[in-house]
Structure formats: C-alpha cells, structure tokens
C-alpha positions as CSV (number, residue, x, y, z in Angstrom):
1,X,-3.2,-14.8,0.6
2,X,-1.8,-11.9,-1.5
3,X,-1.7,-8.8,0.6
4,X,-3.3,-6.9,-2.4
5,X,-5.9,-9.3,-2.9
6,X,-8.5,-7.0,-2.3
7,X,-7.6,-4.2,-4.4
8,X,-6.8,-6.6,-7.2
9,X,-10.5,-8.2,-6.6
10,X,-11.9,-4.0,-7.3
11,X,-9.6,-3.9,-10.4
12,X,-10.8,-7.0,-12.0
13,X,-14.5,-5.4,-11.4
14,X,-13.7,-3.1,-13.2
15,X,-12.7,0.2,-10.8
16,X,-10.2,2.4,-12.1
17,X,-6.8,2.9,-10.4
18,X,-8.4,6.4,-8.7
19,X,-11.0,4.6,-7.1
20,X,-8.6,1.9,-6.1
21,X,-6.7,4.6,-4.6
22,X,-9.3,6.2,-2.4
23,X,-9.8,2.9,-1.0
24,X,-6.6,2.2,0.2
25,X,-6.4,6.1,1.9
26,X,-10.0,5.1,3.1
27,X,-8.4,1.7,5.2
28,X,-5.7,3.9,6.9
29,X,-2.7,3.1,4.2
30,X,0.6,4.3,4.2
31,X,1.6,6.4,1.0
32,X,4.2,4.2,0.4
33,X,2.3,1.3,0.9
34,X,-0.4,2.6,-1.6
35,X,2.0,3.5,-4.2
36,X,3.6,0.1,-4.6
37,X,-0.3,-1.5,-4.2
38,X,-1.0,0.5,-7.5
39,X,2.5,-0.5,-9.5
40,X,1.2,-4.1,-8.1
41,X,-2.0,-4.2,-8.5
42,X,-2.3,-1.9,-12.4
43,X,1.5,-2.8,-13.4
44,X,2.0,0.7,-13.3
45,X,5.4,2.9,-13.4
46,X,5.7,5.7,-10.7
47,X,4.9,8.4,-12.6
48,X,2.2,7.3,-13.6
49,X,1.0,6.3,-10.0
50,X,1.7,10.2,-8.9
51,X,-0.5,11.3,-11.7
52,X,-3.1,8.5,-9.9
53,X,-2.8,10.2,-6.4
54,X,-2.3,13.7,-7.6
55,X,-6.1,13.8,-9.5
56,X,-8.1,11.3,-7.2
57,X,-7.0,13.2,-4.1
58,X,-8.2,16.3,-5.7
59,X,-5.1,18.5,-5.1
60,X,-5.0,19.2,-9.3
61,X,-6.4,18.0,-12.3
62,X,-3.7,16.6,-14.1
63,X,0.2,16.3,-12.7
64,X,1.4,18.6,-15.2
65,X,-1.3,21.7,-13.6
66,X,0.4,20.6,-10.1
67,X,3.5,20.8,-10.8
68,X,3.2,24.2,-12.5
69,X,1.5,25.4,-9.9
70,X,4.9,24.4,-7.5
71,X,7.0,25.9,-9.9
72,X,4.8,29.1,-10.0
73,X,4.8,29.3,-6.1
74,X,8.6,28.9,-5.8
75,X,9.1,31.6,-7.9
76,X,6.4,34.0,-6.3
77,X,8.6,33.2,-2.8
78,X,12.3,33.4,-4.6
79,X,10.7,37.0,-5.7
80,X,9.9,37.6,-2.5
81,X,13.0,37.5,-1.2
82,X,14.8,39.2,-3.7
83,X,15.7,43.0,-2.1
C-alpha cells in the first residue's frame, strides 16, 4: 500500500493541500516527511509546498508577508548592533 494513501484518499475528496497538511502535523509527521507527502501527493514544487505550510500553520498569510517580516527582523537586530 502506498505510504501516502491516505492523504491521496483526502485529495481526491476534494481537501485542499492546507487541510492535507494539518493532517499530517495532526498524526505526529516529520517536516520532512510532510513536505515530500505534499510534492507526492499535489505534484507540487517546494516552493510552493512552503507557501502550503507557511499559511495553514498560521505563522503568515502569504510567504511573501513571512519572509518580509524575516527580512524586517534581521535588519531591526543588524541595527541593533551597530555602535
């Protein structure tokens, strides 16, 4: 039995590649392990699987907003250390 059957069995119902991912955090997953479910199971590149992980787990909206928010952090703490 494919080792992503389950997923693959939500996809075809019709869940989206967010609520596939909350299930696989849900069963104790691995991060890794979820990522290359997704590319699997929705054909998808890695980007677009960050983008996936980045909005269902709530830590931004979009990837672009999270990665500004990085970039707007490391310059707060580069300024911080300036003399």
């Amino acid at each position: 039995m494919n080792e992503f059957a389950r997923f693959e069995d939500m996809r075809t119902r019709g869940a989206s590649p967010h609520e596939v991912y909350r299930a696989g955090k849900r069963s104790g997953m691995r991060g890794i392990d979820i990522i290359r479910m997704l590319r699997v199971v929705f054909g998808m590149s890695l980007h677009e699987v960050k983008e996936v992980m980045i909005v269902a787990s709530g830590t931004a909206s979009s990837l672009e907003e999270h990665e500004e928010e990085i970039a707007r952090a490391a310059e707060e703490l580069l300024k911080k250390e300036k003399p």
